[in-house]
N, C-alpha and C positions, 0 to 999 in steps of 0.2 A: 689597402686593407681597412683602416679608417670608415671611410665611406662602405663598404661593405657592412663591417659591425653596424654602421649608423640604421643602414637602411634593413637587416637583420633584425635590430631594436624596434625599428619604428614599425618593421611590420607582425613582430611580438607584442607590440602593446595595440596595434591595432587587432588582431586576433582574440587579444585577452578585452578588450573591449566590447568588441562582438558579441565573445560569451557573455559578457557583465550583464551587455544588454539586452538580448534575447534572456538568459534567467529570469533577471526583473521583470520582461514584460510576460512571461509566463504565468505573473501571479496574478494575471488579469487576463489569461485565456481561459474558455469556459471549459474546464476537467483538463485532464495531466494530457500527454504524447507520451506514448508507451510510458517507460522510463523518468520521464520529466517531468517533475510533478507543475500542476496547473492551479489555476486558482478555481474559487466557487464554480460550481456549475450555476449557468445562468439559464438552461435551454433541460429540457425534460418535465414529464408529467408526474402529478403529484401520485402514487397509488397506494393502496394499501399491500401489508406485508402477504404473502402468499401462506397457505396453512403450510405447506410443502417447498426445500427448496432444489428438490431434485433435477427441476428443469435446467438446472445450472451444474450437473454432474460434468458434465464434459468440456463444459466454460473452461478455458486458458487463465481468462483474467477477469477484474471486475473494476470497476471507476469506483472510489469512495469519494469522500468528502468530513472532512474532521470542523467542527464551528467552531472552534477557538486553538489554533487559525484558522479561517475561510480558506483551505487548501486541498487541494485532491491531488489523487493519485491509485496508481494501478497495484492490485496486489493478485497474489497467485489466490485459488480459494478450493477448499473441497468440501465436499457434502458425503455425509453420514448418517442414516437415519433421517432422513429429509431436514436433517438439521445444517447450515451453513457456516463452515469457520473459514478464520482466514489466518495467516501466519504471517509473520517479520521475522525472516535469519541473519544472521551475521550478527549477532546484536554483543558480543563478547567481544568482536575482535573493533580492532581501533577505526577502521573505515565504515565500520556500522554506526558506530559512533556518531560517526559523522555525516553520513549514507541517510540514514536512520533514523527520523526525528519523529515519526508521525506516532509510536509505541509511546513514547514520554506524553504527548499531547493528549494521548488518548486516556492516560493516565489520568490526566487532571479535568476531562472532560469527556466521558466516555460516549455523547453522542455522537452520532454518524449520517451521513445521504449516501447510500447506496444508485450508481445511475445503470440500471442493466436496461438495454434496449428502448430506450428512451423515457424510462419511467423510473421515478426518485421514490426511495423507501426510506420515510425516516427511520433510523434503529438506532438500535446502541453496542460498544463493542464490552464486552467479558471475557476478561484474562483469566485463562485454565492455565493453572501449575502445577495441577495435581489430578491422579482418577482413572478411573477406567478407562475412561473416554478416549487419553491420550493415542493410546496404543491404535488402536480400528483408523482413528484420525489420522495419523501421520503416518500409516501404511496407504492410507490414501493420496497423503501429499508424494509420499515415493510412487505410488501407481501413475500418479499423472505425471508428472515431472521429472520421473527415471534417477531419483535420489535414494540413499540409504535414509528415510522419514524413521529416527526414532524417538520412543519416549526420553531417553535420555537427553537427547536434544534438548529437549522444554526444561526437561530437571534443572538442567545444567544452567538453561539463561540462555542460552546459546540461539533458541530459536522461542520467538513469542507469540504464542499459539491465544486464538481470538474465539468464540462463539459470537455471533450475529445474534442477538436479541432484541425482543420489540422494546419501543419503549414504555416506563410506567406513565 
């Protein structure tokens, strides 16, 4: 039984190792894997922002990039009026918490790299907490995503709702 537990342990810590180190080396691959977030993108073309961001109506996902930390990652996004948001939910409950880090950083430094199909837009992100705008917007994140998208969501904190803006 002894040897059992032992060999149990040793291949738990070798597992949890694993993870340690695939994470870490993560902040040094060029953009996220779905879910996982990645470091700097090192590979895409510089472009200018588009007048228009409707070509990404039906987009799933998008690759950011936040510069302070040099980290990326994927987020859901919808377009409105050819304008581009993007959302962070869970951000109330305790796993978002901790899930969740890229809304606090965007806070302190609201520029972005957007990498859509191999070309990098520098912008900046814009928290809406309030407006008209809510409502059209997050009936579109329920259109795509097959969720209840309400304005109350945003009210609440509960989900933190973004504009894509150029930057000054």
């Amino acid at each position: 039984m002894a040897k059992l537990l032992k060999a149990l342990g040793i291949g738990l810590a070798l597992i949890i190792l694993a993870l340690a180190a695939f994470f870490f080396g993560m902040r040094f691959h060029d953009g996220p894997i779905e879910i996982i977030s990645g470091g700097p993108f090192k590979t895409g073309e510089l472009a200018p922002a588009p007048e228009s961001w409707r070509f990404l109506t039906d987009r799933d996902t998008l690759e950011f990039q936040t510069l302070d930390p040099p980290r990326s990652r994927t987020v859901w996004l919808a377009v409105h009026d050819d304008r581009l948001f993007l959302i962070s939910g869970y951000m109330t409950t305790g796993y978002g918490r901790i899930w969740k880090q890229w809304p606090h950083h965007v806070a302190e430094d609201d520029r972005v790299i957007l990498r859509i199909d191999g070309k990098l837009y520098e912008q900046r992100l814009e928290r809406i907490t309030d407006g008209e705008i809510i409502a059209p917007v997050m009936a579109e994140f329920g259109r795509k995503y097959g969720f209840e998208g309400s304005p109350e969501a945003v009210a609440s904190g509960y989900a933190w709702l973004y504009e894509v803006k150029a930057r000054s």
